[in-house]
C-alpha positions in Angstrom: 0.0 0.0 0.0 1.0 3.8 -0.7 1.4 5.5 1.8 1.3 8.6 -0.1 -2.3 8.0 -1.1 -4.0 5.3 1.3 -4.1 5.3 5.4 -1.8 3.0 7.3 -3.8 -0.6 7.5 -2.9 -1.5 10.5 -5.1 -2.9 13.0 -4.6 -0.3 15.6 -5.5 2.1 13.0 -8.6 0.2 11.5 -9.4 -0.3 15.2 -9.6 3.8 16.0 -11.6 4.2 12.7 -14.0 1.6 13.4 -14.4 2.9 16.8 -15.3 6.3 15.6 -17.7 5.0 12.8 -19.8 3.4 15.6 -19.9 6.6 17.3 -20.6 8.9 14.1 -23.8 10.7 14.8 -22.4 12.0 17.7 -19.1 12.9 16.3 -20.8 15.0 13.4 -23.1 16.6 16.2 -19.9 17.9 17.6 -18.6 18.7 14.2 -21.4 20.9 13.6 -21.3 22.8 16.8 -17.1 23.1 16.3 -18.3 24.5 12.8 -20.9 26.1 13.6 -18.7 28.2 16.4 -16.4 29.7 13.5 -18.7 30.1 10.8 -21.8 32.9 11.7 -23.4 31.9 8.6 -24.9 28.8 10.0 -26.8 30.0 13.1 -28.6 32.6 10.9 -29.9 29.2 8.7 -31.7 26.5 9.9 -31.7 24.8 6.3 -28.1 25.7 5.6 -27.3 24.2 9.4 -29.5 20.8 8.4 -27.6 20.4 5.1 -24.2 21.1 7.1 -24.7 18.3 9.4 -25.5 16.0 6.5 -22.6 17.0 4.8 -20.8 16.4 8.4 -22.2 13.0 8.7 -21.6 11.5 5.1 -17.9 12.6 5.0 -17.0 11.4 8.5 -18.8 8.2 7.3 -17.1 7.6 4.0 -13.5 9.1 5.5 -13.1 6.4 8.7 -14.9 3.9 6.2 -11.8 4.0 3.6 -9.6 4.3 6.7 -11.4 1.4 8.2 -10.8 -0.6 4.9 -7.5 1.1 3.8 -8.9 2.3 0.7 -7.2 4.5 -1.6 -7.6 7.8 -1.4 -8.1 8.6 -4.9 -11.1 6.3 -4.8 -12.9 9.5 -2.8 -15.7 11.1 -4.0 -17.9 13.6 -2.7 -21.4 12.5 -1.2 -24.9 13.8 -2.1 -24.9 16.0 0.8 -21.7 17.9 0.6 -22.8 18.3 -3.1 -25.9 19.8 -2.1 -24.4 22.1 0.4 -22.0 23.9 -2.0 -25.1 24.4 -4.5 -26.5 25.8 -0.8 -24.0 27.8 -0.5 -23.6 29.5 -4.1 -27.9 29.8 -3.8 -27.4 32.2 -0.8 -24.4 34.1 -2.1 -21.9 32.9 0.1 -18.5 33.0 -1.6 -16.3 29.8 -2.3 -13.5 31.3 0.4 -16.9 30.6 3.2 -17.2 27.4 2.0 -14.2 26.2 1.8 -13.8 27.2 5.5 -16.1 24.6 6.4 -13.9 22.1 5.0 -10.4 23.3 6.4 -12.5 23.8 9.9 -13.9 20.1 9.5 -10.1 18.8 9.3 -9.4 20.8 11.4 -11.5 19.0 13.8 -11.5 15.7 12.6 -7.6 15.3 12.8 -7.7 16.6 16.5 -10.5 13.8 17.1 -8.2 11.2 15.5 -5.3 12.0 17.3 -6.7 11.9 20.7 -8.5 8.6 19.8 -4.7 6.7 18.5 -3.2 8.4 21.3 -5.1 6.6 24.0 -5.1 3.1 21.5 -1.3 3.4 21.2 0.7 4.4 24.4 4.3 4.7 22.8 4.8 8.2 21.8 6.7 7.7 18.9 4.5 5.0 17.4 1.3 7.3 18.0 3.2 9.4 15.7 3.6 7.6 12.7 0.5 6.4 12.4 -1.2 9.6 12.7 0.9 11.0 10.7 0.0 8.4 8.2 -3.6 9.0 8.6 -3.2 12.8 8.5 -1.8 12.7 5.0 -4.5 10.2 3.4 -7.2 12.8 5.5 -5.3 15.7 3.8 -5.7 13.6 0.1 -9.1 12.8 1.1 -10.1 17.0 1.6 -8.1 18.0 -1.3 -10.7 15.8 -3.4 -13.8 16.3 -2.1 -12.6 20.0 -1.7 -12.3 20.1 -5.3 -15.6 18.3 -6.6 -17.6 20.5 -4.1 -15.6 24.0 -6.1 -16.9 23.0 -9.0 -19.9 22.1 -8.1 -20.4 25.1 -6.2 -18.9 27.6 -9.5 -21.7 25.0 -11.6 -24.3 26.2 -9.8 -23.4 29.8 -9.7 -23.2 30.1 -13.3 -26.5 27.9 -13.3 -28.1 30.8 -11.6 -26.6 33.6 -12.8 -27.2 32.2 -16.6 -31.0 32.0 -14.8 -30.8 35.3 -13.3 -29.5 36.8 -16.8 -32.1 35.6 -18.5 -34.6 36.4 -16.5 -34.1 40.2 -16.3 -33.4 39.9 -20.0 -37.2 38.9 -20.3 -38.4 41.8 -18.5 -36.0 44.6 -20.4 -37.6 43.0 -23.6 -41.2 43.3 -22.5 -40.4 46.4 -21.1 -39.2 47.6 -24.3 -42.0 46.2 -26.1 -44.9 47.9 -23.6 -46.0 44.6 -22.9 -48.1 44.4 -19.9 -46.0 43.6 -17.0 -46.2 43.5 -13.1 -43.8 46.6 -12.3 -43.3 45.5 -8.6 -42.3 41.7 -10.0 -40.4 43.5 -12.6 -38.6 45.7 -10.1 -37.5 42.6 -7.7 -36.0 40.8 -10.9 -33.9 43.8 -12.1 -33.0 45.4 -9.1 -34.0 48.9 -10.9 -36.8 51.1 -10.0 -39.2 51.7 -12.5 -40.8 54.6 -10.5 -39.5 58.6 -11.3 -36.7 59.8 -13.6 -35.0 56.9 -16.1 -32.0 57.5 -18.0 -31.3 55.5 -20.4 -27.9 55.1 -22.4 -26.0 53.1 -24.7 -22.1 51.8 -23.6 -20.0 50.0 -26.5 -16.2 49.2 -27.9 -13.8 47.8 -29.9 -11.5 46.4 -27.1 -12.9 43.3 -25.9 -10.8 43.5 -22.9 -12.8 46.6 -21.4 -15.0 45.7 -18.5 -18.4 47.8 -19.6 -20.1 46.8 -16.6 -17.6 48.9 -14.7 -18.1 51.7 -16.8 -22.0 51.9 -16.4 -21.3 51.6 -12.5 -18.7 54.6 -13.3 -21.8 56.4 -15.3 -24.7 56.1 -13.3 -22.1 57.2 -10.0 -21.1 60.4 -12.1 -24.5 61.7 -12.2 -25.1 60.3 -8.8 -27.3 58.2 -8.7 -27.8 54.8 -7.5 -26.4 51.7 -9.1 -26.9 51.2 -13.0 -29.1 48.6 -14.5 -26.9 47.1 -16.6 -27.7 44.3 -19.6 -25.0 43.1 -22.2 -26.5 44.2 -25.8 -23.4 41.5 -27.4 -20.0 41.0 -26.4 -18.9 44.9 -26.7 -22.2 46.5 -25.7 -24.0 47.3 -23.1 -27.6 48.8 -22.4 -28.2 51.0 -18.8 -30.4 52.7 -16.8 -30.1 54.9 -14.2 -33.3 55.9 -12.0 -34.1 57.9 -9.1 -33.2 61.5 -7.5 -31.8 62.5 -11.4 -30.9 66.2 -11.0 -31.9 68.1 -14.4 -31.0 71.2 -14.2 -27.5 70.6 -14.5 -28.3 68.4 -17.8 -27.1 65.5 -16.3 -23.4 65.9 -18.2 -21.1 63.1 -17.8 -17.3 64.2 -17.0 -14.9 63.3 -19.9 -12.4 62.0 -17.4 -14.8 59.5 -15.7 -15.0 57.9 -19.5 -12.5 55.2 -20.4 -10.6 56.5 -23.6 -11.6 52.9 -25.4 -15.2 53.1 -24.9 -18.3 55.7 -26.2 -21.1 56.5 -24.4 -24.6 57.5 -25.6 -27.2 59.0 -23.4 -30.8 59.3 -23.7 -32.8 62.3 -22.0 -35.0 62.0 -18.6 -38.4 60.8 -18.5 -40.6 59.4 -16.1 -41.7 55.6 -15.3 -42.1 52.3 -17.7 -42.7 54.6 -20.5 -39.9 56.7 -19.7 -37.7 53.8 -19.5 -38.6 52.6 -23.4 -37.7 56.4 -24.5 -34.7 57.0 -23.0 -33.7 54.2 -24.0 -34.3 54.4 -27.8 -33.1 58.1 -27.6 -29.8 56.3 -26.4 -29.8 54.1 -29.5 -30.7 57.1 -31.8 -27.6 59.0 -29.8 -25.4 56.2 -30.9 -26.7 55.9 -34.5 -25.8 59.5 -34.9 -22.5 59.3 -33.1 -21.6 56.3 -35.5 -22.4 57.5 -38.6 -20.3 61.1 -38.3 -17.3 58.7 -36.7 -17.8 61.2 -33.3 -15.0 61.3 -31.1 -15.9 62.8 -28.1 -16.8 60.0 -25.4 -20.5 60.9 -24.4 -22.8 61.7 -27.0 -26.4 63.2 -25.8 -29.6 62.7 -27.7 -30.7 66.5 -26.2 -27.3 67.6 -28.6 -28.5 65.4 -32.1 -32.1 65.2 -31.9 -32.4 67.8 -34.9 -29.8 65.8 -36.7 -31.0 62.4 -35.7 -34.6 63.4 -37.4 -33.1 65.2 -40.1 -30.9 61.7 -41.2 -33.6 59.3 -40.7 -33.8 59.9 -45.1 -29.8 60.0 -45.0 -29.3 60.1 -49.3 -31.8 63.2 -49.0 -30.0 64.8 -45.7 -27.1 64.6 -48.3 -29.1 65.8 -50.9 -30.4 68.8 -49.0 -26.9 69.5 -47.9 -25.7 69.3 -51.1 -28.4 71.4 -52.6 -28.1 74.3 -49.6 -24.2 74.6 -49.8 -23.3 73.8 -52.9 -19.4 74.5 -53.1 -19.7 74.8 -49.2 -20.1 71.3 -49.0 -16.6 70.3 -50.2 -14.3 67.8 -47.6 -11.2 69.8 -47.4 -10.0 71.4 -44.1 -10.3 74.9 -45.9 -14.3 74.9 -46.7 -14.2 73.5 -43.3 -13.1 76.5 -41.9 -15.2 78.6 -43.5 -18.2 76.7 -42.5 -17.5 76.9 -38.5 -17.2 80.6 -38.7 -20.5 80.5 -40.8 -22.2 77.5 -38.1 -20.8 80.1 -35.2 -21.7 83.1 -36.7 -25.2 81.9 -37.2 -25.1 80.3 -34.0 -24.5 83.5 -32.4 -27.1 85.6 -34.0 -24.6 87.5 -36.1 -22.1 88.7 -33.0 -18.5 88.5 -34.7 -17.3 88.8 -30.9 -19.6 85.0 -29.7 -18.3 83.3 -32.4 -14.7 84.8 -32.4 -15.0 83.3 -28.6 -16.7 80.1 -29.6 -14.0 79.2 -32.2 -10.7 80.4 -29.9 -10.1 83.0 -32.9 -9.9 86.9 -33.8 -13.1 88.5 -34.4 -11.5 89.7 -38.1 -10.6 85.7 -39.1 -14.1 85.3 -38.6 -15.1 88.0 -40.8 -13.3 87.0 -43.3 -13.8 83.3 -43.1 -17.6 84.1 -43.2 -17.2 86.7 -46.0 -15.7 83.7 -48.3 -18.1 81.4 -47.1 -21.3 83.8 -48.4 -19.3 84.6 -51.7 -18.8 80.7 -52.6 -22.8 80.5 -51.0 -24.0 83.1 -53.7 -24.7 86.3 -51.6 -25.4 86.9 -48.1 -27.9 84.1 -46.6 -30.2 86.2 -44.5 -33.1 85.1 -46.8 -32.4 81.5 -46.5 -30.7 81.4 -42.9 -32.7 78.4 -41.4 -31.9 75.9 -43.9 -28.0 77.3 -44.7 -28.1 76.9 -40.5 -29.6 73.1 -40.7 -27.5 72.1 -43.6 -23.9 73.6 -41.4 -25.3 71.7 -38.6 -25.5 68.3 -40.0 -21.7 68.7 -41.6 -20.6 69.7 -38.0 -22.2 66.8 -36.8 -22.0 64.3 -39.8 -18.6 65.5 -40.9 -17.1 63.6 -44.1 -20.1 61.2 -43.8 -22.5 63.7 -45.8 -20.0 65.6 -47.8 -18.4 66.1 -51.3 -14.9 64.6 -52.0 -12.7 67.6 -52.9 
């Protein structure tokens, strides 16, 4: 026999283990109460207390019973019971360090119990020794197994219910989303999100698949200070949030820059109130993003409130172009020249004619302005007072759209 993997079959040793086996129940009831005196978790639970002293019971069994018959340790596997307890134990969100602890606690205990029991079988010291020693090691092999199978049992089972859980509040999003009829107190419990006051809805997505979005939305919904995010993975480098309660509006709700990864983009839809609020804000976030997308924006947060006019104005995109085209004729070229002149145009319009706004606006002198708009009106045909609401609209979208609904020079 091994001694590496089986326990000493001698018949002082088969003797203590059979001694012990006929004495089991009472040895787990003092198992239990050693456990139970390091771990709080099983006082507060009378089911997870039951299932610990099943657990107690079958391993003690099956342990002294391979010691009793020199079994190998490799042989081991782990009963129903201690099975059942790690599922148990992942159920009620215990983490795998907890229960682990009940397994380095139990031997813990049930190498104390051993010893005392070959010391009073075997009174020559050194002989005790050995074959405790020998039975320590095959009750070490004997943990390390069942330690294992109960891990992954326990991870199984947390996947099994987080997979569940995933699912689950992916079900209510949807019907949410579709105005289904739903029970909004049920549908609260699920996600964890209150579907009562202001919802915020936005949009989270990359193209590093090593970015942790979650992390981002808990970042986002923190910045505007609220509680945590309702987060649900749109694909593996998207994510869809909400953020509800206490929302302060009047400070428009703006998301510091420096809060935002550099990797990822954010698109936020406005405030509105309840389940319905929650289906507009949310497709305001997608519109945000459409709009973001198709001018290749690079500025990490894009609002709906900043591209509404653009986002209804490009729902015909060939006749946005079009109308572009048609309102800015040479304006409408792609080179970084026309593109001058049409900021100081945008800014001047912007500004209601004040040479010193837009001068501020575009961190240039008030006569570069004046100039760059002169040029701008020459190549435009003449002064655009009588057409200033479309020449505005059609500046607009290239600021927003860029190269997207241009000319090629």
């Amino acid at each position: 026999m091994d001694p590496r993997s089986a326990a000493d079959g001698s018949p002082t040793v088969q003797a203590v283990a059979a001694g012990l086996l006929g004495d089991v129940s009472v040895l787990a009831d003092d198992m239990l109460d050693y456990l139970a005196g390091h771990i709080p978790e099983i006082a507060a639970d009378p089911e997870l207390r039951g299932l610990t002293l099943g657990s107690c019971s079958s391993n003690l069994e099956a342990v002294l019973s391979m010691v009793r018959h020199g079994i190998d340790a490799t042989a081991a596997e782990a009963p129903v019971t201690a099975l059942e307890h790690a599922r148990a134990m992942a159920s009620r969100g215990h983490s795998l360090d907890v229960m682990l602890r009940f397994y380095r606690l139990g031997h813990q205990f049930f190498t104390g119990r051993f010893a005392e029991a070959v010391t009073a079988h075997v009174p020559d010291p050194a002989e005790s020794l050995r074959l405790f020693l020998e039975v320590e090691r095959f009750g070490f092999q004997y943990i390390d197994r069942i330690s294992a199978s109960v891990s992954t049992e326990y991870v199984a089972e947390l996947d099994r219910r987080q997979n569940r859980d995933r699912a689950e509040r992916s079900d209510v999003v949807r019907a949410l989303l579709a105005d289904e009829r739903v029970d909004l107190r049920n549908a609260e419990n699920v996600l964890g999100h209150r579907l009562t006051g202001g919802q915020l809805g936005f949009v989270c997505w990359t193209a590093d698949n090593g970015v942790d979005l979650p992390a981002v939305a808990q970042r986002l919904a923190k910045s505007l200070g609220t509680d945590r995010p309702l987060a649900i993975p749109a694909g593996p480098r998207c994510l869809w949030g909400w953020a509800a309660g206490s929302l302060d509006t009047s400070t428009g709700l703006r998301v510091p820059a420096s809060s935002v990864d550099p990797d990822v983009h954010i698109a936020v839809g406005a405030v509105h109130p309840g389940p319905a609020g929650f289906r507009t804000s949310h497709r305001e976030a997608l519109r945000a993003r459409r709009v973001a997308e198709l001018g290749e924006r690079t500025a990490p947060v894009t609002y709906f409130g900043d591209i509404a006019l653009v986002d209804l104005m490009t729902q015909d995109l060939d006749g946005a172009r079009d109308f572009v085209h048609d309102e800015l004729g040479e304006l409408a070229h792609d080179d970084a020249k026309t593109e001058a002149e049409r900021s100081a145009l945008l800014a001047f319009l912007t500004a209601q004619g004040s040479l010193k706004t837009a001068a501020e606006a575009l961190g240039v002198h008030r006569n570069t302005v004046l100039q760059r708009v002169r040029r701008a009106e020459d190549r435009l045909g003449g002064p655009v007072a009588a057409r200033r609401t479309q020449v505005h609209a059609a500046l607009h979208l290239c600021d927003m759209l860029g190269a997207s609904i241009l000319r090629a020079k």
